[in-house]
Each structure stands twice: as structure tokens, then as C-alpha cells.
C-alpha positions as CSV (number, residue, x, y, z in Angstrom):
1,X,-123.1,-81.0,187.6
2,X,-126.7,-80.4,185.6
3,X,-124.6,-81.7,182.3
4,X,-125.9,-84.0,180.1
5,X,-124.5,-85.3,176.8
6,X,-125.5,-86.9,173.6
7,X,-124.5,-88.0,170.8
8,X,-125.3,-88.8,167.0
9,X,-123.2,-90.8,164.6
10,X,-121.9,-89.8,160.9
11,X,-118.7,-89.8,159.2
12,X,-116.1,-87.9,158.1
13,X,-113.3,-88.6,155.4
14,X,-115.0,-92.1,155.6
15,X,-114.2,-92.7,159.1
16,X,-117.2,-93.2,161.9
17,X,-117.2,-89.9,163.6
18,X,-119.6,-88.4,166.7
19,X,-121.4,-84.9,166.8
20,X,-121.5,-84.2,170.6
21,X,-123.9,-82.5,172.0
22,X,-124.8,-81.0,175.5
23,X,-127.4,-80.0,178.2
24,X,-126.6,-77.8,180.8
25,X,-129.1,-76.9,183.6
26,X,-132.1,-78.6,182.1
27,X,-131.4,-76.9,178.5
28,X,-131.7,-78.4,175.2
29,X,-128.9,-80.6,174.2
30,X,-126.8,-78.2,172.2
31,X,-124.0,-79.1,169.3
32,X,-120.8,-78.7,170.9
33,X,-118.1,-80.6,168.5
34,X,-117.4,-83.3,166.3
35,X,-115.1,-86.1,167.1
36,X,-113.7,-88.4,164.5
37,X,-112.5,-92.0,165.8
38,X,-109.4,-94.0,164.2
39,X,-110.1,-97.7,164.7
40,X,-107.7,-100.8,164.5
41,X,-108.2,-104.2,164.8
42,X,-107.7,-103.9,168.5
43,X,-110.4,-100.9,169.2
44,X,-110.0,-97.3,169.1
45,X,-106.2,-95.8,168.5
46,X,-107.0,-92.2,168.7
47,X,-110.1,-89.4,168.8
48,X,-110.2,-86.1,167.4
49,X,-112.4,-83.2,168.4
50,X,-113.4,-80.2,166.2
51,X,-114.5,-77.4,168.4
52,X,-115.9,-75.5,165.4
53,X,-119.1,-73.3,165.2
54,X,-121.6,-74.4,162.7
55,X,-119.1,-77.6,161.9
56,X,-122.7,-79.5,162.4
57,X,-124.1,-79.0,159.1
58,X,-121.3,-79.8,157.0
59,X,-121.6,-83.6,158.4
60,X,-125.6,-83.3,158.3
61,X,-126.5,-83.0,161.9
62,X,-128.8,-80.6,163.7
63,X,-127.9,-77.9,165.7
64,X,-129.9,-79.2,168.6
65,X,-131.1,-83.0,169.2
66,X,-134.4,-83.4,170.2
67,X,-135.5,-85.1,174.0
């Protein structure tokens, strides 16, 4: 409730990974992990989240996304 997220796309260990972002209570959307996807041939077999502090900037991403 009041929650929104966002996301922006980079990579990591040449995989397609997400930084995920979130808005609580009419905030700014505020980094919150990153989350690396393992694909197949059939879709997505697995996602990992990194709950890390300041893990934005070693993918490239800002701390806080823009509206």
C-alpha cells in the first residue's frame, strides 16, 4: 500500500540483470537491489536478488530513478 516499483536494465557477469527500485508513500523511487535472471530456451529458470548497499554503482545505475 503507497508502493511503487521500477526498474532499469543492465547486466552482470554477462547475464540481463534488473536494478529495482522503490517508492513508498509518494517518495522518490529509491535503489533497493539488483536481480540477475538465468534464461533458457523455455523463459526464465531462476532470479537472484542482491540486497546490498551501494551495489548500484558497480552496475552503472543511479541511486534514485527520476519520475
Amino acid at each position: 500500500r503507497g508502493t511503487s516499483f521500477r526498474f532499469a536494465s543492465t547486466r552482470a557477469n554477462g547475464q540481463p540483470a534488473l536494478g529495482l527500485y522503490r517508492r513508498r508513500n509518494g517518495d522518490v523511487h529509491r535503489f533497493g537491489q539488483v536481480q540477475v535472471l538465468t534464461l533458457t530456451e523455455t523463459g526464465i529458470a531462476q532470479i537472484d536478488g542482491f540486497h546490498v548497499s551501494g551495489l548500484y554503482a558497480q552496475f552503472g545505475l543511479p541511486a534514485v530513478l527520476a519520475d
